[in-house]
Structures are given as structure tokens and as C-alpha cells.
LOMAR-104243 format. One record per atom (N, C-alpha, C, CB): residue number from 1; atom name; y, z, x; residue in three letters. Coordinates in Angstrom, 3 decimals. Atoms other than C-alpha are relative to their C-alpha. Glycine has a CB too. Layout:
<atoms>
+-----+-------+----------+----------+----------+---------+
! num ! atomo !        y !        z !        x ! residuo !
+-----+-------+----------+----------+----------+---------+
! NUM !    CA !        Y !        Z !        X !     ALA !
...
+-----+-------+----------+----------+----------+---------+
</atoms>
This chain:
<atoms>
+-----+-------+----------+----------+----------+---------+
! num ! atomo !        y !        z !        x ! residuo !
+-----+-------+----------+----------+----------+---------+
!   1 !     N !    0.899 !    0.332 !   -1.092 !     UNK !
!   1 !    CA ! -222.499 !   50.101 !  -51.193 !     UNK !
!   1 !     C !   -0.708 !   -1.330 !   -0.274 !     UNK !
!   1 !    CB !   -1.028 !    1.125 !    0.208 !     UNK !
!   2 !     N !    1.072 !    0.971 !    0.455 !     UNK !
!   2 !    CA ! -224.472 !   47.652 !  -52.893 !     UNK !
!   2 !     C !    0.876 !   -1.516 !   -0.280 !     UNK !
!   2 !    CB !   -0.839 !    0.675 !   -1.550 !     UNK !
!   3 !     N !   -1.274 !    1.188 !   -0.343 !     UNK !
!   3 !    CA ! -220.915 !   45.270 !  -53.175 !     UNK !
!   3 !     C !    0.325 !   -0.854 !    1.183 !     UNK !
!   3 !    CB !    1.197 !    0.601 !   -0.036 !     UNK !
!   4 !     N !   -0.305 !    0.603 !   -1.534 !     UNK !
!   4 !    CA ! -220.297 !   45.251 !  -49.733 !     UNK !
!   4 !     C !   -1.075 !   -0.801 !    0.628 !     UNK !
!   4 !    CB !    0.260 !    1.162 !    1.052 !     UNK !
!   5 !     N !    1.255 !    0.915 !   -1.145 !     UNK !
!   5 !    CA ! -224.107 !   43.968 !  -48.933 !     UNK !
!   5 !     C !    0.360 !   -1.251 !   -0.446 !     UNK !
!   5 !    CB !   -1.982 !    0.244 !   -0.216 !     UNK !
!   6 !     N !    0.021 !    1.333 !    0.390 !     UNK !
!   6 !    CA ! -223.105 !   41.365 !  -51.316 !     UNK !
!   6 !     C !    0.834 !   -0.875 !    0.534 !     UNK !
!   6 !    CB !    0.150 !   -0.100 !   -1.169 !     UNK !
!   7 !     N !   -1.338 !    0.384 !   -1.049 !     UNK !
!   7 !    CA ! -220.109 !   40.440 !  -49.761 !     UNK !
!   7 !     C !   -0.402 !   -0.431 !    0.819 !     UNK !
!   7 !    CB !    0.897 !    0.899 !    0.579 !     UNK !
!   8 !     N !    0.602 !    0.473 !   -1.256 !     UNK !
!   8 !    CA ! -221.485 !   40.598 !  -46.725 !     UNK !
!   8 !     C !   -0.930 !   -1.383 !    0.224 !     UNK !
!   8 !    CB !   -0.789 !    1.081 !    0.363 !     UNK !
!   9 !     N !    1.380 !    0.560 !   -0.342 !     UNK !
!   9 !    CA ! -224.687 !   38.699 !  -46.892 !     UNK !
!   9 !     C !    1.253 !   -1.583 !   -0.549 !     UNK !
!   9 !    CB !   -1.957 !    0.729 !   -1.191 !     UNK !
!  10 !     N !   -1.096 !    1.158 !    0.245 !     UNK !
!  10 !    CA ! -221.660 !   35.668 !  -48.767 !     UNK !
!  10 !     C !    0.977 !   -0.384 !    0.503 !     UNK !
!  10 !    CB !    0.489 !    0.011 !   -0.825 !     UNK !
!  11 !     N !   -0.843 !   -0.093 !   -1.243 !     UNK !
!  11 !    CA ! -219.667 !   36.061 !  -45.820 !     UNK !
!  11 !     C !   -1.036 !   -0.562 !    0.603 !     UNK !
!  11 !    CB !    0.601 !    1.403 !    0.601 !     UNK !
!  12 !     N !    0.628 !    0.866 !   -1.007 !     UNK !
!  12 !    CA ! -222.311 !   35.052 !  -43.502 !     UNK !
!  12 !     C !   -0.711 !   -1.367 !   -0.081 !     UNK !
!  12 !    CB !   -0.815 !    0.694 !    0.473 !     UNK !
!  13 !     N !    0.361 !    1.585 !    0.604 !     UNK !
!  13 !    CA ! -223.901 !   32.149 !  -45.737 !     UNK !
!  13 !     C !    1.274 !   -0.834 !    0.399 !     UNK !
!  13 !    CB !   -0.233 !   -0.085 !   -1.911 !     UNK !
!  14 !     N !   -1.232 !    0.941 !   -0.364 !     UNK !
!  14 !    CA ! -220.065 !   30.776 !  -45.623 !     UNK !
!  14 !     C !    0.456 !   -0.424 !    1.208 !     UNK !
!  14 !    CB !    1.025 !    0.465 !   -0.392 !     UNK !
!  15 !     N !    0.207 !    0.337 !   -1.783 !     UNK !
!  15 !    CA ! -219.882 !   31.277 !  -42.275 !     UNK !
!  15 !     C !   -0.970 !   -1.116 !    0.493 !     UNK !
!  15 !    CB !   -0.657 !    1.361 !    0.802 !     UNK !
!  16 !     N !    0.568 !    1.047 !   -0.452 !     UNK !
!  16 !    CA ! -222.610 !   29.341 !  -41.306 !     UNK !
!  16 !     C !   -0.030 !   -0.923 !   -0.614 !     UNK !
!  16 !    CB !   -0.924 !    0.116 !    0.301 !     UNK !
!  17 !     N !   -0.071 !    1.637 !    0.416 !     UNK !
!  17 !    CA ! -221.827 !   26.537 !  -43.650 !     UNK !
!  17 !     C !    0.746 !   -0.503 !    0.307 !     UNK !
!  17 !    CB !    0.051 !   -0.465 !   -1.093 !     UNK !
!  18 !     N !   -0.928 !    0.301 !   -0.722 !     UNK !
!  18 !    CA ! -218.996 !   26.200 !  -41.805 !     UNK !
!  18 !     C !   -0.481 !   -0.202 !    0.701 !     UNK !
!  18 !    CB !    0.824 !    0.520 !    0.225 !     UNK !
!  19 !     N !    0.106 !    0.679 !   -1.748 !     UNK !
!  19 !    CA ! -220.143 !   26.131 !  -38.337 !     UNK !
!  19 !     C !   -1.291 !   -1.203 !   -0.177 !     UNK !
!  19 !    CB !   -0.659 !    1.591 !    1.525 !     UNK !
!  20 !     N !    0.700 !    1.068 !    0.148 !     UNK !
!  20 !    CA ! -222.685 !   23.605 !  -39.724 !     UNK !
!  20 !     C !    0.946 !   -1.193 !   -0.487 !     UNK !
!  20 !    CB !   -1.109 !    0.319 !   -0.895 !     UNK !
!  21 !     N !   -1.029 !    1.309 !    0.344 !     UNK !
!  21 !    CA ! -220.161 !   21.332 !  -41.404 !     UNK !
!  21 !     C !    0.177 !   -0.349 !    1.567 !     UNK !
!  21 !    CB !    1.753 !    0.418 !   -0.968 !     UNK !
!  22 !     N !   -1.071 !    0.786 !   -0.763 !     UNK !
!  22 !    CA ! -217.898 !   21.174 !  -38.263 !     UNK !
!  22 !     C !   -1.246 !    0.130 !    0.997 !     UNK !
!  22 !    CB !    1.797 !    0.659 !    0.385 !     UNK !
!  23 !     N !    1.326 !    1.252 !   -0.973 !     UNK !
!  23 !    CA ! -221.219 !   20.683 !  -35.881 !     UNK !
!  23 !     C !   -0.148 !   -0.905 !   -0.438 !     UNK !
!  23 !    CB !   -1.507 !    0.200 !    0.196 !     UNK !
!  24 !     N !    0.029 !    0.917 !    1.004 !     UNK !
!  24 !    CA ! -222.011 !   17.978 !  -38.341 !     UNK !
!  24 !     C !    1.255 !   -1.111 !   -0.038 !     UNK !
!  24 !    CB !   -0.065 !    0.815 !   -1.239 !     UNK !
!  25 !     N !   -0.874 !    0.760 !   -0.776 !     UNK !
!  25 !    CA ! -218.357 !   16.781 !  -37.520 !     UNK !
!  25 !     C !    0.317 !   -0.274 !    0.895 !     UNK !
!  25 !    CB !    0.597 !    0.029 !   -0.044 !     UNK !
!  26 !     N !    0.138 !    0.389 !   -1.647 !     UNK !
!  26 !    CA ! -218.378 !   16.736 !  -33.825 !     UNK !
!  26 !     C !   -1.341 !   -1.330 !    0.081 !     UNK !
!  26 !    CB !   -0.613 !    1.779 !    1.090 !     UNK !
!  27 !     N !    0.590 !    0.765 !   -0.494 !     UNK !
!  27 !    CA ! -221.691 !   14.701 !  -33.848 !     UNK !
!  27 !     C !   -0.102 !   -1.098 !   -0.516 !     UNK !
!  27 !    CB !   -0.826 !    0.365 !    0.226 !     UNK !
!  28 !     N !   -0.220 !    1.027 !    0.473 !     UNK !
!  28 !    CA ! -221.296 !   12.440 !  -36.152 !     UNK !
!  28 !     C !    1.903 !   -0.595 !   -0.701 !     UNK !
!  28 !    CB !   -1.161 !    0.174 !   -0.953 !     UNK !
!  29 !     N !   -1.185 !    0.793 !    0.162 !     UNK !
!  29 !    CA ! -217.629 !   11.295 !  -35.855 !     UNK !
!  29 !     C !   -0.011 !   -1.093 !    0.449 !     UNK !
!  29 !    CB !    0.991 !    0.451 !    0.426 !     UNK !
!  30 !     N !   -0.557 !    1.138 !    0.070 !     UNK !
!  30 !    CA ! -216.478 !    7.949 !  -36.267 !     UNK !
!  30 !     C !    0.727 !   -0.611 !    1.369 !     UNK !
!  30 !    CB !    0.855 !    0.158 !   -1.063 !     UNK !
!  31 !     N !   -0.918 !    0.461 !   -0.870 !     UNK !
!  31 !    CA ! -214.776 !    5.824 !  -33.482 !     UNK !
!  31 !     C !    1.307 !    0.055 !   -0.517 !     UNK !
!  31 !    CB !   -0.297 !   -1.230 !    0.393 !     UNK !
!  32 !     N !   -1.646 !   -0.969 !    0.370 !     UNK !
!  32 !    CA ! -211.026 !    7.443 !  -33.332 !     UNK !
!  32 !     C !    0.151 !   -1.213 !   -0.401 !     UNK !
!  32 !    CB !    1.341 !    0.855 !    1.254 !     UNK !
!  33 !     N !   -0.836 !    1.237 !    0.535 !     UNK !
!  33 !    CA ! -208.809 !    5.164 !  -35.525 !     UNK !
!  33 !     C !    1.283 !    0.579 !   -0.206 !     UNK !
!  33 !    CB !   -0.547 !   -0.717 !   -1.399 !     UNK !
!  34 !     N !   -1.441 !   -0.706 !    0.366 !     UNK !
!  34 !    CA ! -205.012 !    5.603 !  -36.212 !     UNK !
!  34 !     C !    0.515 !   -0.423 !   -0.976 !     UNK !
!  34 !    CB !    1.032 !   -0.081 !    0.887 !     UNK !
!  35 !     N !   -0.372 !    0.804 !    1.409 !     UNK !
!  35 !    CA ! -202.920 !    5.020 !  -38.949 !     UNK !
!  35 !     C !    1.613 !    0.377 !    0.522 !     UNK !
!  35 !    CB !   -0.726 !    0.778 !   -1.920 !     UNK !
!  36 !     N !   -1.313 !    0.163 !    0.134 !     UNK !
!  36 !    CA ! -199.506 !    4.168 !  -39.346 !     UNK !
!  36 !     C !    0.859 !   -0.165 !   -1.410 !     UNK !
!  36 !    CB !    0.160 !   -1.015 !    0.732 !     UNK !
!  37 !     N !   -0.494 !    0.506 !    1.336 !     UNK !
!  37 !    CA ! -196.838 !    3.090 !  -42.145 !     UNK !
!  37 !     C !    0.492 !   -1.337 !    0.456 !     UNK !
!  37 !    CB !    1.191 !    0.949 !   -0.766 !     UNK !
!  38 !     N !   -0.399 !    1.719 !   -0.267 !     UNK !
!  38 !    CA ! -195.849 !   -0.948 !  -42.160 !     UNK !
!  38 !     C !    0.494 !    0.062 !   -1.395 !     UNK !
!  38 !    CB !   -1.430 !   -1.412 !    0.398 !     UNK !
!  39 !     N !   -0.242 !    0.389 !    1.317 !     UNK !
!  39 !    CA ! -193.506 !   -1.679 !  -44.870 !     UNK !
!  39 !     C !   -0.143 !    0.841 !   -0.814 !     UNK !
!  39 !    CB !   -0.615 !   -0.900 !   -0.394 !     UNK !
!  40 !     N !   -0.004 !   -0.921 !    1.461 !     UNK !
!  40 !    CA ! -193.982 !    1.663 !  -47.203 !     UNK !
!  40 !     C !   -1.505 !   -0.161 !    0.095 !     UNK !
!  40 !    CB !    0.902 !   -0.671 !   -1.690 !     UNK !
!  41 !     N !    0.844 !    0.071 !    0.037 !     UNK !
!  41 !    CA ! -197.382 !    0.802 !  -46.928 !     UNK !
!  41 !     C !   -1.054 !    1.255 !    1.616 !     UNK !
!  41 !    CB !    0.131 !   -1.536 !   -0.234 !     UNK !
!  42 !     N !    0.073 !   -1.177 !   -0.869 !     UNK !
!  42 !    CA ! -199.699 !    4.017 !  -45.294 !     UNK !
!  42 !     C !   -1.605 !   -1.228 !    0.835 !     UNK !
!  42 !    CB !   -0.367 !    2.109 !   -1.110 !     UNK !
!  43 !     N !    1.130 !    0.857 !   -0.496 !     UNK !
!  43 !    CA ! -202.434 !    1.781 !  -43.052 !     UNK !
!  43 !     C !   -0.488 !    0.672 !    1.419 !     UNK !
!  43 !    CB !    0.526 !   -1.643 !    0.201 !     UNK !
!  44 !     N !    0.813 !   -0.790 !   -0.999 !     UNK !
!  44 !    CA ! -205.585 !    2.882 !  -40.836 !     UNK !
!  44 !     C !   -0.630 !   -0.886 !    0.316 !     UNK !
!  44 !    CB !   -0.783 !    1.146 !   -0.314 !     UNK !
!  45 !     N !    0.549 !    1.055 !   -0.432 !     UNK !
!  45 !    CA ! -207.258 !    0.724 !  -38.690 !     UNK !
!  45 !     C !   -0.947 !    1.046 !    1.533 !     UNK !
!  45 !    CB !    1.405 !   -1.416 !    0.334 !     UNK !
!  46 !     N !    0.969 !   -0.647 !   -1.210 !     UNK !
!  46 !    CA ! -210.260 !    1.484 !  -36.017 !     UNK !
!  46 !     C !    0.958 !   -0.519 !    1.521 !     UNK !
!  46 !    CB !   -2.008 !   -0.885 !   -0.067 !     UNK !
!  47 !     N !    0.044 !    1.064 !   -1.123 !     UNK !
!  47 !    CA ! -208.882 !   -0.948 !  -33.285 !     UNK !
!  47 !     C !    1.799 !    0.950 !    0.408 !     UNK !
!  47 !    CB !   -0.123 !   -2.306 !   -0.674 !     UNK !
!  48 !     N !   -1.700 !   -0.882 !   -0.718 !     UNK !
!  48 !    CA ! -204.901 !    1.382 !  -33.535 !     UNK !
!  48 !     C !    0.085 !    1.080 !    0.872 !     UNK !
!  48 !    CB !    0.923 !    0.745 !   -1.089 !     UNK !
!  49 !     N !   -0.436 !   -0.858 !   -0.964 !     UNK !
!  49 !    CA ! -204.134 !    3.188 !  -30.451 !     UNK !
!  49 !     C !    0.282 !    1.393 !   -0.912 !     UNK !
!  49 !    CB !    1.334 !   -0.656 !    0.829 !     UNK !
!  50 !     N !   -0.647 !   -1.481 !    0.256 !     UNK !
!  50 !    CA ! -203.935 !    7.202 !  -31.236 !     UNK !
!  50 !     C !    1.146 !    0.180 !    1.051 !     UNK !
!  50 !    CB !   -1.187 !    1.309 !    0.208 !     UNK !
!  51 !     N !   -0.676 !   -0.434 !   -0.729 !     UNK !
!  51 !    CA ! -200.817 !    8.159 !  -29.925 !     UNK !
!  51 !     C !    0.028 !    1.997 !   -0.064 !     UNK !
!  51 !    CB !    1.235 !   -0.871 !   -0.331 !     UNK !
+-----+-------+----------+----------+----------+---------+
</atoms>
């Protein structure tokens, strides 16, 4: 009995550090950028069209 509260109660901390991260990523994301490969080379740029 006394497992499962623990569980529990570390289940819902994780939980909400999750839905705080990814709020946290919705409001503060970046202007979309894309990346490509040129040459073997892996390159990201703000200004590249997302396809």
C-alpha cells in the first residue's frame, strides 16, 4: 500500500514535469528552421523552407 502511494505521488510529479516542459516548448519556440545535407555535410539554417 504504502509502494503504490509512492509510485503514485512519482507518477504525477513526472507527469507534470512533462506537461510543463512541452508548455515551456510551445511558448518559447524558436522561428521554424530546416536542415538539410549539402555535400555529406548535415546543415540548419533559420531562413530554410520546412518542407
Amino acid at each position: 500500500m504504502k509502494a503504490t502511494l509512492v509510485l503514485n505521488i512519482l507518477s504525477t510529479i513526472a507527469a507534470g514535469i512533462a506537461i510543463i516542459m512541452l508548455s515551456l516548448d510551445f511558448l518559447f519556440d524558436p522561428m521554424p528552421y530546416g536542415c538539410y545535407y549539402y555535400h555529406y555535410n548535415h546543415i540548419c539554417r533559420y531562413d530554410y523552407p520546412i518542407e
